[in-house]
N, C-alpha and C positions, 0 to 999 in steps of 0.2 A: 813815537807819535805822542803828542801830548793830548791829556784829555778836553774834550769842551766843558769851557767856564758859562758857558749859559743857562738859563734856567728855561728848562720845560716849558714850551709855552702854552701850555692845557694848566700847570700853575701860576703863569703872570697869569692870568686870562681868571682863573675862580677867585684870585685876592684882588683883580680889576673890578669883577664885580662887584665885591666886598665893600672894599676903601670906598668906592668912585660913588657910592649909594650915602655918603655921609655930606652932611653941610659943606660945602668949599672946600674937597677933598680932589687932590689932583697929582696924578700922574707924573714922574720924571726918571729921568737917565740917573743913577748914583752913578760914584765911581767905579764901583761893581754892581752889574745886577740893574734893581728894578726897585724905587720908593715910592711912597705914597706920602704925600703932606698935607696940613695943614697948616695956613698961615706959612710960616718958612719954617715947622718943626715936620720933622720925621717923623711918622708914628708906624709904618711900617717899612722894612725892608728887606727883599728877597735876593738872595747869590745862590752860588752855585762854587762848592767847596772840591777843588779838582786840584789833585799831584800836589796836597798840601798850601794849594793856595786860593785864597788869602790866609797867612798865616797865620793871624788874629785869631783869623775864625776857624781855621780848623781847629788850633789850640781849644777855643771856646766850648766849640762841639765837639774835641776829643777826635775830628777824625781826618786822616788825608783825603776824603771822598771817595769817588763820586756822590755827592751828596747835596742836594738842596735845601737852604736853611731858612728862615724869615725871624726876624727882629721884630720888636715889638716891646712896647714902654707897660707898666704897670707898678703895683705900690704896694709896698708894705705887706702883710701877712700872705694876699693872694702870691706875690712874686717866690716870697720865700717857699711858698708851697709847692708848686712850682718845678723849681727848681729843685726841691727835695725828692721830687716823683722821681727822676731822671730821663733816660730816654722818653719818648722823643724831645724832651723837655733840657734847658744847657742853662748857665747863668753868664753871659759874657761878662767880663771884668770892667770894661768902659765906662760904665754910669750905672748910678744906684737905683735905678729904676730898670734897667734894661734886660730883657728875657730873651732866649732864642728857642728856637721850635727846628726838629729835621721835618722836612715836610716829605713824605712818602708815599706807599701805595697802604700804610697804615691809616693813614693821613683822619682824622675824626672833623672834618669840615663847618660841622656845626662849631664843634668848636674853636675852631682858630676864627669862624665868624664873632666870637664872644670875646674874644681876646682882642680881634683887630676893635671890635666897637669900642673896649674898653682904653684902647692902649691911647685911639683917638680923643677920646674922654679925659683923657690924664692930660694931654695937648692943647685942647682946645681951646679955644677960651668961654667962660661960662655962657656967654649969647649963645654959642653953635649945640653947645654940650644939651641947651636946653630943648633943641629942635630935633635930638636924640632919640629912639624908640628904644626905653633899658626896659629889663625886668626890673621889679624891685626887689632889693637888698635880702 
């Protein structure tokens, strides 16, 4: 029996939240899983890493699952750090911005809200970024 590639749906539902509370921030089908865009960029994405697939991404995140994971764009020193923490934190190889996150029953909620604000902010274009609620710097 093979395992379900779905993602939880008590996590599409708290990154629905999330994303869906930002400027012109909208819902769709990826190839796997579940995105969040802006304009026509990604800035989140959530699967579900099962019996080593998709392969990319278990690679990415080191693991054959059961595992659910989310993507998400960010820059420079923040990503690098990041990525340095390790778990639950990965560096996918695809793009020089791009981060992944295991999303668990560890799960730190506040902050993957900081993350998805940010990863949109890197996306957006400067009109939407400006209608943004950030901390400052």
């Amino acid at each position: 029996m093979t395992e379900s590639t779905d993602v939880p749906p008590e996590i599409v539902a708290r990154l629905r939240s999330m994303c869906l509370g930002l400027p012109e921030a909208y819902q769709e089908p990826a190839w796997v899983g579940t995105r969040w865009r802006v304009r026509k960029r990604t800035f989140a994405h959530v699967l579900t890493i099962a019996s080593g697939w998709p392969p990319a991404y278990a690679r990415a995140a080191a693991s054959d699952g059961p595992i659910s994971v989310m993507t998400f764009r960010s820059s420079g020193p923040e990503l690098d750090a990041l990525a340095g923490v390790g778990h639950p934190f990965f560096r996918p190889p695809w793009g020089p911005d791009v981060g992944g996150m295991v999303l668990d029953s560890g799960t730190d909620w506040d902050e993957v809200a900081e993350l998805l604000t940010e990863s949109y902010c890197v996306l957006a274009p400067m009109r939407l970024v400006a209608l943004v609620d950030r901390p400052p710097d």
